[in-house]
N, C-alpha and C positions, 0 to 999 in steps of 0.2 A: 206929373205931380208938381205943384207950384212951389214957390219958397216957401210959404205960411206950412202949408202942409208938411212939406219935407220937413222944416225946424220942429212940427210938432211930434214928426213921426220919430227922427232923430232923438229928442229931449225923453219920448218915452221907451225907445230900444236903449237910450243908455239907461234909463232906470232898470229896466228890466236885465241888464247885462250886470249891475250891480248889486241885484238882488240873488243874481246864481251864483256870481262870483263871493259873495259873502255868507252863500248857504243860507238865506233866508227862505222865508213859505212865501209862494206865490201870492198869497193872499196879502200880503205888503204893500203890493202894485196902489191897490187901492186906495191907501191912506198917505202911502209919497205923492199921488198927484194932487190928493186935496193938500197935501204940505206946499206941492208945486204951487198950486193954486194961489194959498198965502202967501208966497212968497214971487206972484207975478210970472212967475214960469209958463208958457205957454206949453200946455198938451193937448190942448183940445178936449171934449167932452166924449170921447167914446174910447173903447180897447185901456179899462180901467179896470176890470176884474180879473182873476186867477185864471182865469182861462185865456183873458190875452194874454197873462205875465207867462202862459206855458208854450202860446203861440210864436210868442217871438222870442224866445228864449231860444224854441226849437230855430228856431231860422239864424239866429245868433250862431249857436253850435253847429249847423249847418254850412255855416261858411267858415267854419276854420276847420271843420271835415276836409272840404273842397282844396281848402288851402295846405293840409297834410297830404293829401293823392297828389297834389300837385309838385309838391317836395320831393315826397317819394318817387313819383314819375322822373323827376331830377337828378336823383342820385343813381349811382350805380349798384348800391350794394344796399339791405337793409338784413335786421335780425325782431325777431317775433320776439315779446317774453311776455308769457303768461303765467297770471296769480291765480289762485283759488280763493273765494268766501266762501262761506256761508252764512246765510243771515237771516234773521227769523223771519225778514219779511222777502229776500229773495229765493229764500230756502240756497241751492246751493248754485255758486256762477263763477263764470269764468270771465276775469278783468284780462282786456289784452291790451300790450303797449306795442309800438314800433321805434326802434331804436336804429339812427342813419347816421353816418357822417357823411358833409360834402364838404371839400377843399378844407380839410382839417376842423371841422364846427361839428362839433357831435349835437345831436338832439335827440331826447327819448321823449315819448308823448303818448299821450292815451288814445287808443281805438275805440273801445265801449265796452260793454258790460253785456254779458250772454248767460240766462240763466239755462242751466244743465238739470235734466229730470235724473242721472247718471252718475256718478263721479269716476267711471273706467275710462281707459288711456282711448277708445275710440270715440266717445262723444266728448271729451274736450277736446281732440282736435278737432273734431267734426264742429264743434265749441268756436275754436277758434277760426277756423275757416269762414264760418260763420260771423261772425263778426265783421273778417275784414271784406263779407262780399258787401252785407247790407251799410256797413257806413263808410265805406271807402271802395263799394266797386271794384273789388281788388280780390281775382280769384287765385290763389296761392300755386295750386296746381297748374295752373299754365304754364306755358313756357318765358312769359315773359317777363312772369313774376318770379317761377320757382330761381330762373338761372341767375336772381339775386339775392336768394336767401342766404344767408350763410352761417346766421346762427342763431340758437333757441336757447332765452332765461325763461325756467319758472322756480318757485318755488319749492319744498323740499320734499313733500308728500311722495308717498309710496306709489300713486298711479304714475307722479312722473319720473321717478329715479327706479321703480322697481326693475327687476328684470324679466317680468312678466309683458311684451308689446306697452313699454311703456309712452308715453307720447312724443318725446322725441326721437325713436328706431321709428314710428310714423313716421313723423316728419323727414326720417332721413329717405324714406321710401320718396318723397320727391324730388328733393336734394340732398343726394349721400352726402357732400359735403360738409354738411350743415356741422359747426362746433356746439354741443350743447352744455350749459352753463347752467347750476341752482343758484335762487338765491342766497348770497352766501351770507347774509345775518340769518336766514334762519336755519341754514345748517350750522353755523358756529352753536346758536344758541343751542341745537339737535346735538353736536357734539361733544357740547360740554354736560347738558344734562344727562345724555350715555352716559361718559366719563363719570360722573361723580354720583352716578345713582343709587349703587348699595354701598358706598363708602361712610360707614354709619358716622363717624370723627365729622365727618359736613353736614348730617341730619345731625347732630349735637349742635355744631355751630350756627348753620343758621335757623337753628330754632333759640339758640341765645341770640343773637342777631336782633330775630322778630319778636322775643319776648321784652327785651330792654327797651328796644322803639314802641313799641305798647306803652309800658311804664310810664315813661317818660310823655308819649305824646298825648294820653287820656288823663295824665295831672299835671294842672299846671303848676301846683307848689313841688310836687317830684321834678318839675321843669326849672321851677326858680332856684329851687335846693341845690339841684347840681350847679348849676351856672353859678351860686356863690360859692360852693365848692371851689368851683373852678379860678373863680377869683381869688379865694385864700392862699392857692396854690401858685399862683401866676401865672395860670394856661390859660390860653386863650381858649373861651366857652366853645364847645361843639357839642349840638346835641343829636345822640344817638340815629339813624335816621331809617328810614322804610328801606326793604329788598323786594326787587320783583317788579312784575309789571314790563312794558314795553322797552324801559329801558332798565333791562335787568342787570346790564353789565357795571354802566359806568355808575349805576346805585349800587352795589353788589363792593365796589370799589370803593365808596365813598364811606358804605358802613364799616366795612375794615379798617380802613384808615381813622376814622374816628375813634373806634375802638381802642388799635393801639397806638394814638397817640393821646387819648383822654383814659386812656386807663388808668391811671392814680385817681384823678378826681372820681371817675365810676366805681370805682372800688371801694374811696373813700368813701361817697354819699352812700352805697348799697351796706356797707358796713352800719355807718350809725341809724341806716332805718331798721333793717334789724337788730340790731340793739334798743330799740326804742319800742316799748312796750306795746304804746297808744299806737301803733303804726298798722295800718290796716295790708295785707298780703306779705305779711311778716314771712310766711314758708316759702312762698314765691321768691322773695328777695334772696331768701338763705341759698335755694335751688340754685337761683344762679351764681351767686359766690363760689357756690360750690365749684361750679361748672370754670367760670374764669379763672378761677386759683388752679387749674388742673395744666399741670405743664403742658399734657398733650393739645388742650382747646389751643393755648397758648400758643405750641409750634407749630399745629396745626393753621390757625391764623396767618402768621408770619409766611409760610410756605403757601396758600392759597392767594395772599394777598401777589404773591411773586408770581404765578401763574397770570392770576385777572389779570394785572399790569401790563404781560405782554399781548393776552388775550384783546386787551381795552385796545390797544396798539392796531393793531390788528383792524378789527371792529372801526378806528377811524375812517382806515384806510377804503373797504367795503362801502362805506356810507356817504365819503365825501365824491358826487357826483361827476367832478373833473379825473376822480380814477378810472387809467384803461384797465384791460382784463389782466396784462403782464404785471401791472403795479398791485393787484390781489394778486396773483401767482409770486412775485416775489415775497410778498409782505407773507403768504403761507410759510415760503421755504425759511424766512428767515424765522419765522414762529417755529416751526419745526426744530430747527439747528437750536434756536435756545431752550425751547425743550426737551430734546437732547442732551445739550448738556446739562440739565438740571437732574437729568438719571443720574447723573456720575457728581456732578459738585451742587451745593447750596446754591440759592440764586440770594440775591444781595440781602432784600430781610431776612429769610429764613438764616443768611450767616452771624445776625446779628447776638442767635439765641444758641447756636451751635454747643457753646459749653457754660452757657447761664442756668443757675437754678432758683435765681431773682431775676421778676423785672418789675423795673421801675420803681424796684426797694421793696416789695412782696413776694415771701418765701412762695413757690411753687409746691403743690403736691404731686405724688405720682413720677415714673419713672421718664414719663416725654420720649418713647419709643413711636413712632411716625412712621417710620422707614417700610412697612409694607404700606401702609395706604397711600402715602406719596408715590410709592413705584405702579402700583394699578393705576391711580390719577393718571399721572405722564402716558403711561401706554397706554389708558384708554382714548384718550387725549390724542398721541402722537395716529392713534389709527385710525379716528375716524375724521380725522384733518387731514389723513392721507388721502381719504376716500370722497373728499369734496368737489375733485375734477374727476371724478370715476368715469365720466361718458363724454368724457375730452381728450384729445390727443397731447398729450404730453408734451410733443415734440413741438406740434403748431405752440402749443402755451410757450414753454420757452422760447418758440420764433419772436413771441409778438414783445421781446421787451425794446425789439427796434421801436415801438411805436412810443415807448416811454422816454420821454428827453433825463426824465430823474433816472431812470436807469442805465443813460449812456458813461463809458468813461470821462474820465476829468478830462486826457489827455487822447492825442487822436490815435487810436491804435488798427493800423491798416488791414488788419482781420477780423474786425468788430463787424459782426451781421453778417458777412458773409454768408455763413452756414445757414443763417435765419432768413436769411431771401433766398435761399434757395429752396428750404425746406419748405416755405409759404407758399412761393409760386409754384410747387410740386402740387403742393397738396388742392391749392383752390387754381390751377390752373386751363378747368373746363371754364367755371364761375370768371376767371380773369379776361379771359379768350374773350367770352360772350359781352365785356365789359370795353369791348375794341381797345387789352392793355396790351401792348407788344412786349412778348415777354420775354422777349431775347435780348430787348435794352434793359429791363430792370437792372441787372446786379452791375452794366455799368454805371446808369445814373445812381446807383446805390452810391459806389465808391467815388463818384465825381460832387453827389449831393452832400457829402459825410464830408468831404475835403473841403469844400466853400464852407460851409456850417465852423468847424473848426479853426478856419484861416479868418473868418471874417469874425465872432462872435470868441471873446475872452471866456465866457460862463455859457455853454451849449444847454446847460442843464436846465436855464431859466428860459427857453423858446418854447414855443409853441407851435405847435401844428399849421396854427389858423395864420399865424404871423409868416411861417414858413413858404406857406402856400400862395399868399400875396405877393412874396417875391420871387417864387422858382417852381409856380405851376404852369407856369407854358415852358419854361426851359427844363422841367424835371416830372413829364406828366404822367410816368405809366410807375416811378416809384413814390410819388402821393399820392395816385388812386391807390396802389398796395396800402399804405398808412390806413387810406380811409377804409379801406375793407378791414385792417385791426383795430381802427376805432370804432367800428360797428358792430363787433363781436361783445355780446351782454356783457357787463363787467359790476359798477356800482350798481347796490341795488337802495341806492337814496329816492329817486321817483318812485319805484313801485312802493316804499315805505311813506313816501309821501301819497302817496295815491291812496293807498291802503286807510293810511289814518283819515283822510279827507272824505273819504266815503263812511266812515264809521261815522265822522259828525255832523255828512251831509242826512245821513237815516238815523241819527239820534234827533236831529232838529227836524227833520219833516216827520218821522214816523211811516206809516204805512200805506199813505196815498197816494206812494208814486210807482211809475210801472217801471220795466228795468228802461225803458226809452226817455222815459223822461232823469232815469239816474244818470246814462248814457251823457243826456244832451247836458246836465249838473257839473258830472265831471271834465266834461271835453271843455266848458268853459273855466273852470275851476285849476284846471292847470298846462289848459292848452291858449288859452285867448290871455290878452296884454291884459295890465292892471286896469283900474276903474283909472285914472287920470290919461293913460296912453289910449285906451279902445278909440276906435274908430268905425263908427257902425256901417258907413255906407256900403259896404259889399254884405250885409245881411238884409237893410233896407234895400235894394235891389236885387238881391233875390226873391225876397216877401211881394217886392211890388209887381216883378216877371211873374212868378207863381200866383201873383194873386188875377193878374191880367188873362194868364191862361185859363184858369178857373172860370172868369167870366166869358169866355171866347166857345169852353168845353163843357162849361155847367154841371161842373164837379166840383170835390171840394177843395179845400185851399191848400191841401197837401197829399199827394198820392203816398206817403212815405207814412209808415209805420202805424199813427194813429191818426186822426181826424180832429184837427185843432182848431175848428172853427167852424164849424157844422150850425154854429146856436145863431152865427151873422150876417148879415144880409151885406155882402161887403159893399156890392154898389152901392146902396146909398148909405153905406159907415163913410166910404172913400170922399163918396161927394159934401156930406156933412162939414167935412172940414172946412 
């Protein structure tokens, strides 16, 4: 391939790597090269329609396949975590991700998209298995793979937590070892909806909630009305706002807060529209007066908003990507413990109304008895956040807060981890073996790694892993392969939540003319390959050009893998064209 060619070939694999990576419809290709065109870009005149932009898209995502097997072949330890869809046009599928760290760099990344005729615990792992043969040639049940698996995230669904052959007791059939982990935003969200399902005091509320943000956001003069309200009074305008949806918590948060701290103004404006004759939904207004003036809505409020808060807490922690699995396992226990004590004492708002039968200057009706529906909240609450590592080892979870520097002491204390590397190397000590870690050194490099850390570093708590490893992976090597096997254990589940949302807009923008391979090759570029300014095509351009050379040697077609992307072209003379 010449320069001319290669720069035209180049100019249009990055088009086409920016039309996946931006969730556009292949059919685009066609009107960026006549833009090219205006704008003196050479492409050349051929591989301009939908069917190249799917051609080389695939060869695109093909080589950052290549480049995950290649990772993975690198590391010593990896963990599987799989999602469920379903989707009117996959009907129902199984997303798989691979989650590794090497020398403290964690990476979690997408495998593909497997649709399931099934939803029982034997064809999504058959599901999964699936997957990682045909896009990364990676058969799970060998030996070469299984003796580095070490742990399974999915989602919270009954085929994979039930107690029925659910799919991780599979998976443990190839590696008992294996730690299995749910996603824990969608079991929070599973726990709290348990929790406060027949507590009717919260079907009051947030049906006031969602009736007030109606009001307010289908008129705009019931919108300007309160906001001068809001000014006559001196508060700073908030208006009322939506619950629900993907991010149910920290909106869920935001309408409480609004509520009670814009409640004089809300009260005010809902008073003078019903007073006011000409005012159209006059009963509706009364209703909810009604409902606000009732102490119990009231301490009801004050005490839910104390719960989300720690809940929200919480919920960061899960979602921010750089969480290991110990720093959710703490962030539960501490959820738990103030929980806890919120059976027994008020938490900070709820103390605020303890013995008020005004607020905010408006008499209260009704007696503001709480006290059973708060005590089912809390336990339901405290139980099924007990039950969120149900098919994890307790003990391994508390091993692993060695791997969190936020969780080490300020100060050096000569017994810290100890118990936790032993318990670790106990537990994954086939998996370590097979990993050539000498595991009769760990617990001294433990205590000799923990003393440099300490003596040389003022603030331990601000290190990193990755920083760690640059300096005391050859003098410290079989206790930060241990790390990396706790960094590899599913923990955040901020990529599958990002993966999840990204395929809902990759098939709301295309709709239904793509097969799951070509969703596959959408998302593996979508959140596996560099941005539009960093990409670098040339290992997908030599791939396409090997494959396409063999083609003409074998006189098949331009890809033996999955569909047949170029079946309509005569490559040799598209090649020679140029």
């Amino acid at each position: 391939m010449n320069s001319i060619t290669l720069g035209r070939v180049e100019n249009i694999f990055r088009t086409c790597h920016a039309i996946a990576k931006s969730g556009r419809p292949f059919t685009d290709l066609d009107w960026m090269c006549k833009l090219d065109d205006m704008k003196g870009v050479d492409v050349g005149s051929v591989f301009r329609n939908d069917k190249s932009a799917r051609m080389f898209i695939h060869f695109i995502a093909e080589a950052e396949r290549r480049a995950l097997k290649e990772k993975l072949e690198k590391c010593k330890f990896f963990s599987v975590i799989s999602d469920g869809v379903i989707d009117s046009i996959l009907q129902a599928a199984a997303v798989v991700y691979v989650r590794f760290a090497n020398e403290g760099k964690v990476h979690c990344q997408i495998v593909g998209i497997q649709p399931v005729h099934k939803t029982d615990a034997p064809t999504i792992k058959n599901a999964i298995e699936e997957t990682l043969q045909i896009n990364l040639h990676l058969c799970l049940a060998s030996q070469d793979w299984s003796r580095k698996l070490v742990g399974f995230g999915s989602d919270a669904t009954d085929v994979m937590v039930g107690e029925n052959r659910e799919v991780a007791k599979l998976l443990r059939e190839i590696q008992p070892c294996v730690q299995s982990v749910h996603c824990f935003a969608h079991r929070l969200k599973l726990a709290y909806k348990g929790a406060l399902k027949n507590i009717q005091l919260y079907k009051i509320l947030t049906s006031v909630l969602r009736n007030m943000y109606y009001f307010y956001h289908n008129s705009p003069l019931n919108k300007n009305n309160l906001k001068a309200t809001y000014e006559a009074i001196k508060l700073r305008p908030a208006i009322p706002s939506r619950t629900g949806g993907s991010q149910w918590l920290p909106r869920l948060q935001t309408a409480l807060q609004i509520l009670l701290k814009g409640y004089p103004a809300i009260i005010l404006h809902l008073s003078k529209v019903e007073r006011d004759s000409r005012a159209s939904k006059q009963q509706k207004v009364k209703g909810l007066l009604h409902l606000l003036l009732k102490m119990e809505v009231v301490k009801f409020s004050h005490f839910l908003l104390d719960v989300i808060n720690v809940l929200n807490i919480l919920s960061r922690v899960t979602l921010d990507r750089n969480s290991s699995i110990a720093d959710i396992f703490a962030a539960v226990q501490s959820t738990l413990k103030t929980l806890h004590m919120y059976q027994t004492r008020a938490g900070p708002k709820e103390r605020l109304m303890e013995t008020m039968q005004h607020f905010h200057g408006y008499q209260l009706v009704g007696k503001g008895n709480i006290s059973a529906a708060r005590t089912k909240v809390l336990s339901n609450l405290m139980k099924k956040l007990h039950d969120c590592f149900c098919d994890a080892s307790q003990d391994v979870l508390r091993a692993t807060a060695i791997g969190s520097f936020k969780l080490w002491p300020d100060k050096l204390k000569q017994e810290f981890g100890e118990k936790e590397v032993s318990v670790l190397t106990k537990h994954y000590e086939v998996i370590l073996e097979a990993a050539s870690v000498k595991i009769g050194e760990v617990e001294t490099e433990w205590s000799m790694l923990k003393l440099e850390l300490y003596n040389r570093f003022q603030n331990v708590q601000t290190l990193t892993w990755d920083s760690v490893n640059s300096d005391y992976s050859k003098k410290y090597p079989n206790i930060l392969t241990l790390v990396d096997l706790i960094l590899t254990l599913p923990a955040s589940s901020a990529e599958t939540e990002r993966g999840f949302g990204q395929m809902k807009l990759t098939m709301m923008h295309l709709h239904s003319k793509l097969m799951s391979e070509s969703v596959t090759d959408l998302m593996i570029i979508q959140m596996n390959s560099p941005d539009i300014k960093k990409f670098d095509p040339k290992k997908a351009i030599r791939l396409w050009n090997a494959t396409w050379k063999r083609n003409r040697l074998q006189g098949g077609d331009m890809t033996n893998e999955r569909s047949n992307y170029s079946s309509e072209f005569d490559l040799e003379n598209l090649h020679g064209s140029y």
